[in-house]
N, C-alpha and C positions, 0 to 999 in steps of 0.2 A: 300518502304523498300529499303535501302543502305546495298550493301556489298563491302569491299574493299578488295582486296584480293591480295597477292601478289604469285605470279607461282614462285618456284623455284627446284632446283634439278641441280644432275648433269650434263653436259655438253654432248648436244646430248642424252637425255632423251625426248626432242619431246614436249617442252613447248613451242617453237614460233609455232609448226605445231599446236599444240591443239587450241593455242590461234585462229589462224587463220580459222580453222575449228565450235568453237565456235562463230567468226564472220559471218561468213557463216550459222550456226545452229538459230542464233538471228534475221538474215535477214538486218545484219550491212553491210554485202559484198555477191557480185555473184556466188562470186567463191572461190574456195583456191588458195592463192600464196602457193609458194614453197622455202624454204631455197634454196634449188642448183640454184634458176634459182634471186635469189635476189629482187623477189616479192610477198612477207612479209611484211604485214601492219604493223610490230614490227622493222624488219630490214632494215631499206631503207637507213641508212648514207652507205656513198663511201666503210668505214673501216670491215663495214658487210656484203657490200656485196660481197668483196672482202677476205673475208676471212670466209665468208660463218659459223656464227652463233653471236649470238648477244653480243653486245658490249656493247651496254648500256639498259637500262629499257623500255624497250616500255609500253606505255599506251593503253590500250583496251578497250573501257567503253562498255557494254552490256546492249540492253535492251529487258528483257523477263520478260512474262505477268506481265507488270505496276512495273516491281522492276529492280532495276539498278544496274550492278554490274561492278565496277571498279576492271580489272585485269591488277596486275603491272606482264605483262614479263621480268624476271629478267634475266640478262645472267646466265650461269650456269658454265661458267669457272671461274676456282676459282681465273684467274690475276686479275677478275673483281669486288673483294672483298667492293668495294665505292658502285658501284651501285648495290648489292644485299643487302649489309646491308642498304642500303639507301631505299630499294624498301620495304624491311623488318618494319622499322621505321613508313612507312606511311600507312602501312595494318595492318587492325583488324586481320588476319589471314592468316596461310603459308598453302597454299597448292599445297607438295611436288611430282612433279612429279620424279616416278621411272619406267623403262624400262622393260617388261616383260620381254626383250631378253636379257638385263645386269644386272637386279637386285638391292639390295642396294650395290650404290657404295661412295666412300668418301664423293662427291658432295654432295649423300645425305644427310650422316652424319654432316657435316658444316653446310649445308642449315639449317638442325633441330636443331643445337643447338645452332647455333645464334636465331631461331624463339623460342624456352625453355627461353634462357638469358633474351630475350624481354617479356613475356610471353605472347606469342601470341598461341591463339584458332591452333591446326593442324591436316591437314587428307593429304591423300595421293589419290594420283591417280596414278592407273596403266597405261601406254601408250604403243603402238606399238605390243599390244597383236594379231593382224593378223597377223604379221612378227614371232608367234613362240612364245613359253617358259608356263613354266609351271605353272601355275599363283598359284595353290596350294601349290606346294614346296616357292614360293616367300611370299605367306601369311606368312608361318611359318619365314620365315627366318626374314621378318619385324618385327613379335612377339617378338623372340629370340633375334633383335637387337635395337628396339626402344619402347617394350613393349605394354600397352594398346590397342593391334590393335582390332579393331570392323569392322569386312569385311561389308560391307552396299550391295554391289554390289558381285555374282559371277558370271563368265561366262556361257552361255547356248550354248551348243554345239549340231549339231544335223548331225548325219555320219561322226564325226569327222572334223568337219569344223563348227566356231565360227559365231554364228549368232544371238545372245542376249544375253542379260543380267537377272538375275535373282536378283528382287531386295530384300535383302534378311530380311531388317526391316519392309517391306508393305509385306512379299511375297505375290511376285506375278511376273508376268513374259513376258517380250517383245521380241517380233523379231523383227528384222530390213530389212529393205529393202529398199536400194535406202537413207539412213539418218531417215529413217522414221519406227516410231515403230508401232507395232501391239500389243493389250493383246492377252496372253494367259496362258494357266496353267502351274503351275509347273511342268513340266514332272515327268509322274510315277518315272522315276527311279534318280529322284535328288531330292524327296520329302525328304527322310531319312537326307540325306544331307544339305539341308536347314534348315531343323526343326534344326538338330544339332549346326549350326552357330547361326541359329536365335533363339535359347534357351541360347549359350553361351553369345551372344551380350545381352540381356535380363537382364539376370545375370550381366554381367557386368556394366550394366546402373545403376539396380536397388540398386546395392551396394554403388554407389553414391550418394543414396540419402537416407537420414534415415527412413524420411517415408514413403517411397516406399518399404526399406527392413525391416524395422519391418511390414509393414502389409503381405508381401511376405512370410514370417516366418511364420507367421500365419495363413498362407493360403486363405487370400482374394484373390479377383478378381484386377489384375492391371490395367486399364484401358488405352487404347491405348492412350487416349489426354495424362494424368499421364506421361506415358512412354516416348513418345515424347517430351515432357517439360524436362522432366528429360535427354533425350539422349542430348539435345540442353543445358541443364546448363551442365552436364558434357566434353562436347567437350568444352566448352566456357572457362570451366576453366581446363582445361589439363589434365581431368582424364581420356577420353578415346579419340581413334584416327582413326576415318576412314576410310577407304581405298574401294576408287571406284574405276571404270574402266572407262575410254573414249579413245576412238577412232577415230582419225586423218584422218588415212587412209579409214575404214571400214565406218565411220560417226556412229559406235556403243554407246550407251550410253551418249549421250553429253543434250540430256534434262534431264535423271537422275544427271547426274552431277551437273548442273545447280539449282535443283528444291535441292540437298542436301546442294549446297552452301546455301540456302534460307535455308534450313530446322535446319544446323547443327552449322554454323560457327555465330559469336555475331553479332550484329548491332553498327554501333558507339554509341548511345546512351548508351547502357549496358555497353561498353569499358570507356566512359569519361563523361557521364552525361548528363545534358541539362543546359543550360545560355547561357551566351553571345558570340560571335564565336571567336575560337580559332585555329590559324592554325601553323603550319610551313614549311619552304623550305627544300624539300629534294634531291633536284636537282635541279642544274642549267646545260642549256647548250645551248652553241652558235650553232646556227643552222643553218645550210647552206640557208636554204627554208625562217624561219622567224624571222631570228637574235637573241639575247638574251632571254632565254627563263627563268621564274624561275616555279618549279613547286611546287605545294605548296597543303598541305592535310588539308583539311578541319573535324578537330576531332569533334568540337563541332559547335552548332552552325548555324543557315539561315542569306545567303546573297542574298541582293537584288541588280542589277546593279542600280551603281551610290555608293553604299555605299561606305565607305571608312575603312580601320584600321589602327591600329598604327601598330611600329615596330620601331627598336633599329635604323634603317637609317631614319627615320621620316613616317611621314603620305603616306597612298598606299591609292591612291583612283582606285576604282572599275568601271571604266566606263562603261566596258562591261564584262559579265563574260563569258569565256571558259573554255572547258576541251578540250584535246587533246585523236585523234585519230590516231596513228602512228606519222605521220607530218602535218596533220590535225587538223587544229584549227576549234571546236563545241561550236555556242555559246550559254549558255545555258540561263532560263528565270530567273530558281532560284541557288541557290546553298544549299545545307541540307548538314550535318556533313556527311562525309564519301564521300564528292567529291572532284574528284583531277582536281586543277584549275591550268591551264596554264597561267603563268602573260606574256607574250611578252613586250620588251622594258624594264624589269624591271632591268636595269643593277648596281641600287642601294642594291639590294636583294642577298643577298647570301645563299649558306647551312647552316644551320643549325639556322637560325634565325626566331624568334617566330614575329607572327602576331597574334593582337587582337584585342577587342575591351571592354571597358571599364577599370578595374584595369589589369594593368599588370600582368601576372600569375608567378609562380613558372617554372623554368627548368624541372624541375622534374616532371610536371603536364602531358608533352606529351613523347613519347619513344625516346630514344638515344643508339645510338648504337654506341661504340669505333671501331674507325678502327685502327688494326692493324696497327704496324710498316712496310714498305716493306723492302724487304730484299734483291731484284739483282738489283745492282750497275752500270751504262753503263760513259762512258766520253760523252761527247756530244760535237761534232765535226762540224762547220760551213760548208757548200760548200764554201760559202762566207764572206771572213774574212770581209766585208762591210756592214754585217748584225747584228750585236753585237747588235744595238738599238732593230732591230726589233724582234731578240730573247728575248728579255727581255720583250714585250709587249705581243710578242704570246705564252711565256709562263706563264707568269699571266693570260690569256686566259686559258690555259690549266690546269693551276691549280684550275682554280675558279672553270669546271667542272668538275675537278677528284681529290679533298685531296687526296685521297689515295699514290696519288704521289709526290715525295719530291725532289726538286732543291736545290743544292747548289753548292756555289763556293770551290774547296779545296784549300785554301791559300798554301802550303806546296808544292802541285804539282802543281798548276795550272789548274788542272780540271776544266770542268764546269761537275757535275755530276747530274745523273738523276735518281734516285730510284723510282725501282718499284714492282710489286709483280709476275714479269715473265717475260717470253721472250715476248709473245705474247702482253702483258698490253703493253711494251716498245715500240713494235712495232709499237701497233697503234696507241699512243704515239706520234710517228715519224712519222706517217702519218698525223697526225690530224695538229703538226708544220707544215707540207707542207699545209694544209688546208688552214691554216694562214698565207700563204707565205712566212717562210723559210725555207731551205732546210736543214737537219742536218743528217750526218751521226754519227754513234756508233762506238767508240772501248774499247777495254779494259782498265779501268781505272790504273792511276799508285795508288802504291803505298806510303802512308805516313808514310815513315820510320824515326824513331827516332835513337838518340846515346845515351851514357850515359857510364859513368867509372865506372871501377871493382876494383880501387884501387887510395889510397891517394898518392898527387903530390904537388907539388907546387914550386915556382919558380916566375921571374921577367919579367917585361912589363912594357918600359921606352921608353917614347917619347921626344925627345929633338930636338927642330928644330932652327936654328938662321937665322933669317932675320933681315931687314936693318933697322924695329924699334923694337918693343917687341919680344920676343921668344918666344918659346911654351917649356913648362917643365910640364912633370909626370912622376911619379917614383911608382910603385905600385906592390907591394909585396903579390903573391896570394896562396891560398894551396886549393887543389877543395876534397874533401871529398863525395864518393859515399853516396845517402840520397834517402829516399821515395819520394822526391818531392823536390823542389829548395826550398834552404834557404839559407840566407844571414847575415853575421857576419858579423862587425866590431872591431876590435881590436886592431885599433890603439891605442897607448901609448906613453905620451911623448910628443905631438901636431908633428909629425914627419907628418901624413898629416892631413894638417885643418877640420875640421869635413863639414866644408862648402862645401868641394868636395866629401861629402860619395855619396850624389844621383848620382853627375856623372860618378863614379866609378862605382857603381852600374849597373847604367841604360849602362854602356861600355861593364859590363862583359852579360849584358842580350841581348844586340846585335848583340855582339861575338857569345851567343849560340845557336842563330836563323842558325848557318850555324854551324856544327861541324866539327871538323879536318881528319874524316874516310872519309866520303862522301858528306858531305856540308846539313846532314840533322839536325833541331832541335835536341836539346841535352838537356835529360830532366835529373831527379834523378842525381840530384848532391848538395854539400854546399859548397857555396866559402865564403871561411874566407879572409879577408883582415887585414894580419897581422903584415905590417910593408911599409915604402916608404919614400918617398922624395919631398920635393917642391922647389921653388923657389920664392922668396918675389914678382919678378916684372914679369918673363916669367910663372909661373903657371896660370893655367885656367879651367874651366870649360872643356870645350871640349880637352886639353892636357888631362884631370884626366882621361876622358869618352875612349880617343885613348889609352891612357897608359894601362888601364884596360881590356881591349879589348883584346891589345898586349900579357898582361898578363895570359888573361882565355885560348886565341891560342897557348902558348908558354904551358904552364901545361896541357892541356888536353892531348896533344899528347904524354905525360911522364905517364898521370893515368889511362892505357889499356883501350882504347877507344873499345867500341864494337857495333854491328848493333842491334837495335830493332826492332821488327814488330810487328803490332797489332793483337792480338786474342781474338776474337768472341767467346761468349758463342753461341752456335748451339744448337737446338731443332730439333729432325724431327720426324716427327708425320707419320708413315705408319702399315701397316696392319702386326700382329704376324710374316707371314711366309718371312716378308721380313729382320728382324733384323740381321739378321746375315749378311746380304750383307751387309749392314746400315755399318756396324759396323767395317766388313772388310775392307771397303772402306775407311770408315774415318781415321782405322790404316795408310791407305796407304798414307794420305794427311798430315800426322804429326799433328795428331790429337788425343788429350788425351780423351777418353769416362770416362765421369763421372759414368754412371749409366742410368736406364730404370727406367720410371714410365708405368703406363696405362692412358690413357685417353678414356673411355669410352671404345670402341670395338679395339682403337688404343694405338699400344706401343708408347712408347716419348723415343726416346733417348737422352739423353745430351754428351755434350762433349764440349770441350774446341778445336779452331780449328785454327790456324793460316788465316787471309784476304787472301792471296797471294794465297792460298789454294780452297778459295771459290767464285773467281770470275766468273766463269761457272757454280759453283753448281746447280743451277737450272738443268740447262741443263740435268747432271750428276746425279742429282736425279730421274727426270723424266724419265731416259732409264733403271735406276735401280728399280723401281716400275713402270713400264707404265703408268707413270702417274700420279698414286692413292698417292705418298708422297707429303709431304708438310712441310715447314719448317719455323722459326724464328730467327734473327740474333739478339745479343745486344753487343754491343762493352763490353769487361771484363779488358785487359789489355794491355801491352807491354811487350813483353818477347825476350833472345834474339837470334835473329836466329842463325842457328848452321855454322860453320867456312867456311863451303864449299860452303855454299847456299850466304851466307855473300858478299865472295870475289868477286861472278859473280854479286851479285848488285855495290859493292864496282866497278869493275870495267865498267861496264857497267855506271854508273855513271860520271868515270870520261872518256871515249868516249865522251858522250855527253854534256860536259862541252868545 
């Protein structure tokens, strides 16, 4: 039996510690590594362990009595938005870990409804319940905010200090000692107690299932196997949800855990059927230790080493199969659906590409998950202006293991820019290009400011030049008319100019408006009519028409009230009721128009419309204004124009630097 399972929750929730603790409970490792000390079977690249929590997906395969359980450690910072919906995609089921000591926090809420979107099997684990909290008030609050909750697990307490577990669907009841359980009974005075959850959960199964709850109605006997079948279809298919307990620190509850994964969560078979194997890449990455790594989920499906499959880059043959264990390559005899196979060398392989074998399948046959647009902006800045080749190679490196982040050039500024979904994403980012040998610092990107006129002008642009054989002659008569978007009249009359020079007039007044007369920026929303000019039989030309016209669009614009544009963002920020009104005051302050609030889920949405210039810290500025817990979406909306005072210190500031 195959489970695949992917760990997520928010950030500092205690899923690399659980991970490692469960390797240790399995007899995979000796010991526990430790996040502080950077010896974590999950976290071993340079960028995690130098910032001390995980960065990308660690693989954990587990194996407990004859069943195998692959757990995908997902980061839980939300910059890391690739690799949890990526770790998401390749598991039959999310299970969320939340912190007795913090509760449900954002993290959680994301992590669950990307795994909803997906429809993936979900339950919850408590963690770091030795450090304190009320794990009862937290039941309720996961009720009140994710519904179906089914507690399987409560704590067993004895003189006030936490020493087992009480399992509350078998009752019946362990101590621990040393990682190690003992039975025994439910204590007198939590029998009341148990009965009460384990009659709710009951209830709650059996209304899952019709004939369970028509013979319930009727007062038959439910049968324990019955019940069990029924708790395992309905977590399978998302009508009820879990919630254990394990413990890291204490070694409490980790073979309950384990035995509920087997018990609760689907098998890949029940998730994608049986035939011929079908897999895809959910990750790739360049690995210090063992170079190009592709990882890749096995949905359906037995592989034998040697085998081979197809794929959209051609034939992948199998010579030897592994899985990975941190940075540990295992190599395995078989492979069965629900194992995650590590391809090394595979540098034909990308994310999100299907592998098979027989008829090519459908997109749609395996899960996908959209990533988000990012949304903080950085310039990216050489140490070494002699590295331009090699930035270009080590960021296609970069990109292969993280879409989520998006390169481009900004023609208009000159930028090389780097999106991404946070300071800290950026960062390691910027460390991962050192990886690759080059060095790149970050600053604040410029601005792509546009122009455009508030009023009709027009006026003349006449090139006349006489040298020692042909001349040069254009005569071009232009009128610029404020408009939604550029468009182009002719209207000459008369053959005054030959229609054979309209492209070059044309394409004169369009390179003219690459620079505008305020500040040298693009100059959008206008109409140039060309309405009247001159030629010459023997000095007129092509490139006379193109300079004349040019003359022309520079000489009118500066007559039809030239003004500064700047781009603005529709803005989304998604944070908890008690924080909207900071939300709100804030973005008054940044010349920022609020549309309006929706809900999403337990979270308000603000909208508003917000000036670029405005939001190039935002991250930052959100984060100190909710601790954290906001989050936000950017999509370019339009160009509007800045106001007179804000104008002139770009206006001059501009021409400084010219």
């Amino acid at each position: 039996m195959i489970r695949t399972v992917a760990l997520v929750g928010h950030s500092g929730s205690g899923k690399t510690t659980l991970g490692e603790a469960l390797l240790v409970a399995t007899g995979a490792k000796d010991r526990m590594g430790r996040v502080e000390d950077g010896t974590t079977t999950s976290d071993y690249t340079p960028e995690e362990k130098n910032h001390r929590l995980s960065v990308r997906t660690g693989v954990l395969p587990l194996q407990y009595k004859e069943h195998r359980i692959y757990l995908l450690d997902a980061p839980g910072y939300a910059d890391f938005v690739g690799e949890i919906r990526g770790a998401l995609e390749a598991a039959d089921a999310a299970v969320v870990a939340v912190s007795a000591e913090s509760g449900v926090q954002i993290g959680t809420e994301r992590a669950w409804t990307v795994a909803e979107r997906l429809g993936l099997a979900r339950m919850l684990v408590v963690t770091k319940l030795e450090k304190g909290g009320d794990f009862f008030a937290l039941l309720e609050d996961l009720r009140s905010t994710l519904g179906h909750i089914v507690p399987a697990h409560l704590p067993l307490y004895e003189n006030g200090q936490w020493v087992g577990i009480v399992d509350v669907l078998h009752n019946r009841a362990l101590r621990y000692s040393s990682g190690k359980a003992t039975p025994m009974e439910v204590p007198q005075d939590m029998r009341a107690q148990v009965e009460k959850y384990l009659g709710e959960a009951r209830e709650a199964i059996i209304e899952t299932d019709e004939g369970l709850l028509e013979k319930y109605l009727e007062g038959g006997e439910i049968e324990e196997a019955a019940l069990s079948k029924a708790f395992h279809e309905a977590v399978r298919r998302g009508l009820v949800y879990p919630v254990a307990i394990g413990s890291s620190g204490a070694m409490i509850g980790l073979d309950l855990l384990l035995e509920l994964f087997l018990e609760a969560l689907p098998s890949p078979t029940e998730r994608f059927g049986e035939g011929s194997p079908l897999a895809k890449v959910f990750k790739v990455q360049v690995d210090p230790f063992i170079g190009h790594v592709a990882f890749v989920r096995l949905y359906r499906g037995t592989l034998q080493p040697g085998d081979s499959l197809q794929s959209e880059a051609g034939i992948v043959r199998l010579q030897h199969l592994n899985t990975i264990r941190g940075k540990d390559l295992l190599e395995l005899e078989v492979a069965e659906a629900g194992t995650i196979l590590a391809l090394p060398k595979a540098e034909n392989l990308h994310r999100g590409m299907l592998l098979w074998s027989g008829t090519k399948p459908e997109s749609d046959e395996v899960p996908f998950a959209r990533l988000p647009d990012p949304n903080v902006m950085v310039a990216v800045v050489l140490e070494n202006k002699g590295d331009e080749a090699k930035l270009g190679e080590a960021m296609r490196k970069l990109l292969e293991e993280d879409p989520s982040l998006k390169f481009e050039r900004q023609p208009d500024t000159g930028d090389m820019l780097l999106w991404g979904h946070g300071e800290l994403h950026l960062e390691t980012a910027r460390e991962r290009l050192g990886d690759y040998g080059v060095k790149v610092q970050y600053r604040l990107p410029k601005i792509p400011y546009r122009e455009t006129i508030r009023k009709v002008a027009e006026g003349q642009g006449k090139h006349k030049k006489q040298t020692g054989g042909h001349g040069q002659y254009g005569d071009v008569w232009l009128r610029l008319e404020p408009a939604p978007e550029y468009q182009f009249e002719w209207r000459i009359t008369g053959g005054v100019i030959p229609t054979k020079y309209m492209e070059s007039v044309e394409m004169g007044i369009q390179e003219a408006a690459k620079q505008g007369t305020l500040a040298g920026f693009p100059v959008i929303g206008f109409k140039a009519i060309v309405y009247h000019g001159s030629y010459h039989d023997v000095d007129s030309s092509d490139m006379a028409f193109q300079i004349a016209a040019s003359l022309a669009f520079k000489n009118v614009m500066a007559q039809a009230s030239p003004v500064l544009l700047e781009p603005v963002y529709n803005l989304k920020v998604f944070v908890t009721q008690d924080r909207v009104g900071d939300i709100i005051s804030d973005l008054q302050g940044r010349r920022g128009r609020v549309l309006g609030m929706d809900q999403d889920g337990a979270l308000a949405v603000v909208q508003a419309e917000v000036p670029l210039a405005e939001l190039l810290e935002y991250s930052r500025v959100l984060s100190g204004l909710t601790q954290g817990t906001g989050a936000y979406s950017l999509e370019f909306s339009h160009y509007a124009e800045v106001p007179p005072h804000l104008a002139q210190k770009v206006v001059s500031q501009r021409q400084a630097e010219a």
